[in-house]
Structures are given as C-alpha cells and as structure tokens.
C-alpha positions as CSV (number, residue, x, y, z in Angstrom):
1,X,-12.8,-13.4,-2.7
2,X,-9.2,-13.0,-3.5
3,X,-7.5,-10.1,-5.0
4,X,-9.4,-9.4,-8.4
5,X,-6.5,-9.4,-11.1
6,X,-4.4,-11.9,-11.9
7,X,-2.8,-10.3,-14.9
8,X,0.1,-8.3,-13.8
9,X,-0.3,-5.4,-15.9
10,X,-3.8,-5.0,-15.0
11,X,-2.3,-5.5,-11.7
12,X,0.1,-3.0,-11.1
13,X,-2.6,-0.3,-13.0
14,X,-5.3,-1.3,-10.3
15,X,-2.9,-0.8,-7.3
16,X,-1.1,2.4,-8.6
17,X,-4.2,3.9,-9.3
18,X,-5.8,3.4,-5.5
19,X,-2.3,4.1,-4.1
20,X,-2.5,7.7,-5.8
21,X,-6.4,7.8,-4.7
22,X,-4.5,7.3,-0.7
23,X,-2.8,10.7,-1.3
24,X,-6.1,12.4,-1.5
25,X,-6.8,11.9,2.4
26,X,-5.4,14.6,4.2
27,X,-4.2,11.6,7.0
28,X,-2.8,9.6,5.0
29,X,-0.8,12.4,3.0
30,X,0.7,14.0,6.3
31,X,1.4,10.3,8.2
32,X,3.4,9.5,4.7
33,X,5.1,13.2,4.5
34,X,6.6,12.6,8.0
35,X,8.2,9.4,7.5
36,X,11.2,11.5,4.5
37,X,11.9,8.4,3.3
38,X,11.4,6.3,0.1
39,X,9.0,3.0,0.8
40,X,8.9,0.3,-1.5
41,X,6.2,-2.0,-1.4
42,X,6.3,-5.3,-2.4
43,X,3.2,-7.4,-3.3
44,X,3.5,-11.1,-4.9
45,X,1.0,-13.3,-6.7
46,X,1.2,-11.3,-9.3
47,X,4.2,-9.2,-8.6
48,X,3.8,-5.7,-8.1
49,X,6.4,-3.4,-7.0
50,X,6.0,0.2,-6.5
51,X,7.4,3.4,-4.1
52,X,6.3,5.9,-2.3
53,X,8.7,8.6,-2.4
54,X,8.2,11.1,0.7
55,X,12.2,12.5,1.0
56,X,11.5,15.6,-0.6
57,X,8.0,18.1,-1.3
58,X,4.9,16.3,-1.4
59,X,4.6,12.4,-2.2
60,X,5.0,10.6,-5.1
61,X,3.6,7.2,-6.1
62,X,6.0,5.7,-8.7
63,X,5.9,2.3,-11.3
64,X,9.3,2.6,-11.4
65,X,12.0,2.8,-8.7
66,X,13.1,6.3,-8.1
67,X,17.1,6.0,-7.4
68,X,18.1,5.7,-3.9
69,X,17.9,4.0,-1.0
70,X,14.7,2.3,0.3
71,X,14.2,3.5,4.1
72,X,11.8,1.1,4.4
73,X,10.0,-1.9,2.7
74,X,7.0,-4.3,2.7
75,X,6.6,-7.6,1.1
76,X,3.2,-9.2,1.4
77,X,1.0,-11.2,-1.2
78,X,-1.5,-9.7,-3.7
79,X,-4.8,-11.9,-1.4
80,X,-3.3,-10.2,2.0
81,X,-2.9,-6.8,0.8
82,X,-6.8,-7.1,-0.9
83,X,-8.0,-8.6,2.5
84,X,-5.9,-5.4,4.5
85,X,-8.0,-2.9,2.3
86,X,-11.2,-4.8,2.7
87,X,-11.5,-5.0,6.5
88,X,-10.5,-8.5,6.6
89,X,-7.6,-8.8,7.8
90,X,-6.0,-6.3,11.0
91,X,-2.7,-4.9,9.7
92,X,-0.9,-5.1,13.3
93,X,-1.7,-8.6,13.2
94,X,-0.6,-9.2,10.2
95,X,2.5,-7.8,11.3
96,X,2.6,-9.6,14.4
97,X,1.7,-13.4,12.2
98,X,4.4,-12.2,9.8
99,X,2.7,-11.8,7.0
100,X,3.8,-8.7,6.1
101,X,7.7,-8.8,6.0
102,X,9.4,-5.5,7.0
103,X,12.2,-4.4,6.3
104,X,14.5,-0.8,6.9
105,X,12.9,1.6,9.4
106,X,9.3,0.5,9.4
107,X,8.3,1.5,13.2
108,X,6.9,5.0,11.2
109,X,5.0,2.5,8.8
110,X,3.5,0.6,11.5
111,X,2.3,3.7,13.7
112,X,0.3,4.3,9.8
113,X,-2.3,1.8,10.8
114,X,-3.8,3.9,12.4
115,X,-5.0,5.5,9.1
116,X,-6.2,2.2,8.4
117,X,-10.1,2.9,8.4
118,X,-9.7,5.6,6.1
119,X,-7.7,3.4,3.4
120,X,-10.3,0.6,3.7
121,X,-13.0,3.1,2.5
122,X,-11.0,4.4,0.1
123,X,-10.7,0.9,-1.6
124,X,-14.1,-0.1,-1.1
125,X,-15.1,2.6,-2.9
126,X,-12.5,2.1,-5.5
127,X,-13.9,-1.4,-6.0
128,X,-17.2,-0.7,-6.4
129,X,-15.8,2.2,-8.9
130,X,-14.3,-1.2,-10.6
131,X,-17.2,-3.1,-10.8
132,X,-15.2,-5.4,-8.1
133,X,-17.8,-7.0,-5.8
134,X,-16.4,-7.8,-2.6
C-alpha cells in the first residue's frame, strides 16, 4: 500500500500532524535543534510542502513558509516518504538511489537517520491511530 491520502488537504493535515507527533521524541527533538537551520520538505503526489524551523528556541513545524532562507531541503514523493516511515524503504539508500533529492546543507539531515527506528514507530502508531492498515 501506497501513501493513504490522495486529497491534498487531507494530505498536508496527516503529515503535519505526525511531523509535530516527531517533536515529542526526545532524539528526534535534539538531532533537529542542532542542525539551526530552517528545512523545507518537499513531498509530491499530492504536493505537500512544509518546514521545520530549528534557527531559533525550540522547533517549529509550519504549513506555511516561515521567511528566510532554507538551509536545507528534501524533495521525495508522497509513496516514498510513506514506505520511509513504514520500514520499507532504508533512507541512506534512498539517498544513495536518488530518490530523495537534497538540496542546501543536508550532511546534518543525513546523520538524522539514525533516528530512523524511532520515526517509523512513531508512524506506525499514528496509522493505526488513523485507522490506516499497513
């Protein structure tokens, strides 16, 4: 199964929501804190932009961009970045195939997989919290 909107409203709503649930580990919080820099991420199929904004105290998740510069982007489709969260797909090789196009200062981003097995539980959960069966 692919990623489980289509509508882009419902979309954006779904991936806001578990990008906010992502500050709640304690990992995840500090490895985004240390990058100080605003990352936009960039999902297609439907279209879905949003930011993390880590340049100043404590992160933000915004549906809007925030002013400023982007230190560092990625651009991957709505089925990858469903099949990253699942456990499906190894971010570093996704990287690796392309399938994630970086832009900006993204070596901080990359070291972030490690945090990787904490995310997929986070969305697992989330989906199950959905009703979305994997």
């Amino acid at each position: 199964m692919g990623f489980p909107y289509t509508d882009p409203q419902q979309a954006k709503q779904f991936v806001l929501e578990f990008a906010n649930r992502l500050k709640d580990v304690q990992e995840i919080y500090e490895g985004w804190s240390a990058l100080k820099m605003l990352i936009g991420i960039h999902i297609k199929q439907p279209d879905i932009d949003f930011w993390v904004d880590a340049r100043g105290e404590g992160i933000q998740i915004c549906e809007t961009h925030p002013g400023g510069e982007e230190g560092a982007s990625l651009t991957l489709t709505a089925d990858l970045f469903h099949k990253l969260y699942t456990g499906q797909e190894n971010a570093m090789l996704a990287f690796t195939k392309r399938l994630i196009q970086p832009k900006g200062k993204v070596s901080g981003i990359m070291q972030l997989t490690r945090t990787m097995p904490q995310a997929i539980e986070v969305y697992k959960k989330f989906l199950v919290e959905k009703g979305v069966h994997l």
